[in-house]
C-alpha positions in Angstrom: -17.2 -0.5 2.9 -17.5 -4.5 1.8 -16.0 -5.3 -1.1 -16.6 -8.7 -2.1 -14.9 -10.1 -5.7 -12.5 -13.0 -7.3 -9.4 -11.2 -6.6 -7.8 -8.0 -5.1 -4.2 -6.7 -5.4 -3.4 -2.9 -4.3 0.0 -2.6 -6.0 2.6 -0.1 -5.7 0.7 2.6 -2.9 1.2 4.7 -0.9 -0.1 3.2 2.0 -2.5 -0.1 1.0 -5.3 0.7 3.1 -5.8 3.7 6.0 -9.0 3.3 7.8 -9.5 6.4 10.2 -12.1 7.7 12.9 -15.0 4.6 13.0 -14.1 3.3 9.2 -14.9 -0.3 8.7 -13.2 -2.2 5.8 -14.2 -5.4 4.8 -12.2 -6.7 1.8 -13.3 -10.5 0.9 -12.1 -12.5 -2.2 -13.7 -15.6 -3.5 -13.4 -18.0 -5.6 -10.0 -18.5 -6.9 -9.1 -16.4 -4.1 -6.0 -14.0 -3.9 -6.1 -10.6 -1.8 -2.6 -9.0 -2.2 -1.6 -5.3 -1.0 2.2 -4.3 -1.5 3.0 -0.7 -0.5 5.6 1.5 0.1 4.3 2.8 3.4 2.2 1.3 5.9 0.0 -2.2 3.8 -2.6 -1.5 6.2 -3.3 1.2 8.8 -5.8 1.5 11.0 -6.3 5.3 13.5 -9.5 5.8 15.9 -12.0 3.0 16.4 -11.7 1.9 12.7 -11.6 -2.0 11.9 -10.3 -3.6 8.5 -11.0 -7.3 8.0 -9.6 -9.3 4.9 -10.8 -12.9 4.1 -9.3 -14.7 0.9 -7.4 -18.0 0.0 -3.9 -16.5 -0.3 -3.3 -13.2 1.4 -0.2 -11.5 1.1 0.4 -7.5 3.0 3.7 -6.0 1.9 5.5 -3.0 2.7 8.7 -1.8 1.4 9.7 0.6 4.3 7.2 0.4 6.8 4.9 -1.7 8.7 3.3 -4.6 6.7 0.4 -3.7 9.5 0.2 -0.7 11.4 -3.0 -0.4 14.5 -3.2 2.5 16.9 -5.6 3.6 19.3 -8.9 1.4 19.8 -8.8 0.1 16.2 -8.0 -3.5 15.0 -7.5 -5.6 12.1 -8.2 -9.3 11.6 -6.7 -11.7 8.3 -8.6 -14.4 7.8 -6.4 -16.7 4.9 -8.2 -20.0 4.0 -4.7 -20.7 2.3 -1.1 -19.0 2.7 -0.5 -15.6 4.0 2.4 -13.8 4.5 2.8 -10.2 6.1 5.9 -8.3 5.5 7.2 -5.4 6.7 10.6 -3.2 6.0 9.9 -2.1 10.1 7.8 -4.8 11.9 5.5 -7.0 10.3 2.9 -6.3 12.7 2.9 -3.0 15.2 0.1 -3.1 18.0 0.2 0.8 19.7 -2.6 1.4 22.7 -5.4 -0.5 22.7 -4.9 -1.6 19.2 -5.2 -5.2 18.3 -4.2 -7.3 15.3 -5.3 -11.5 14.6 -3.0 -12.3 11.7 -4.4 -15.7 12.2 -1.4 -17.7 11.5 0.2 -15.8 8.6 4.0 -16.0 7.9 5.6 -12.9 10.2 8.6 -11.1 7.5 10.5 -8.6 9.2 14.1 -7.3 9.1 
């Protein structure tokens, strides 16, 4: 899936974004560019091979009682902010489990 638009902000989920099995999300926004996910769960979670890349201006991943970015087995994600970016989570900002990998690039780390 590539999605590419001005802005994108997944409010109030679940989880913000599960890629599973060999899923590849690419979520871009351009322009005046603002790619925010704030969830109640996990903002991003990748399972399997699966891969999510975001790419925006200001990126902001938010999770209320989870992980703000959750990888496990051979899957990673990559943020890719051309301006701020902050990734928050109510566990870890980030959680790497087996092979998993996350590049947050430089964004802000929020955790407890």
């Amino acid at each position: 899936i590539d999605i590419v638009v001005q802005n994108i902000t997944l409010d109030v989920c679940n989880e913000g974004i599960l890629a599973e099995g060999s899923a590849n999300v690419n979520l871009e926004a351009l322009a005046v560019p603002t790619l925010t996910i704030d969830a109640e769960g996990n903002g991003i979670h990748t399972k399997g091979d699966s891969s999510v890349t975001l790419i925006g201006g200001d990126i902001f991943v938010t999770s209320a009682d989870s992980n703000g970015i959750l990888a496990t087995d051979d899957s990673n994600v990559d943020v890719i902010p051309t301006g701020d970016c902050t990734i928050k989570g109510g566990d870890k900002a980030v959680n790497e489990q087996d092979a998993a990998m996350i590049d947050p690039d430089g964004c802000t780390l929020v955790q407890p």
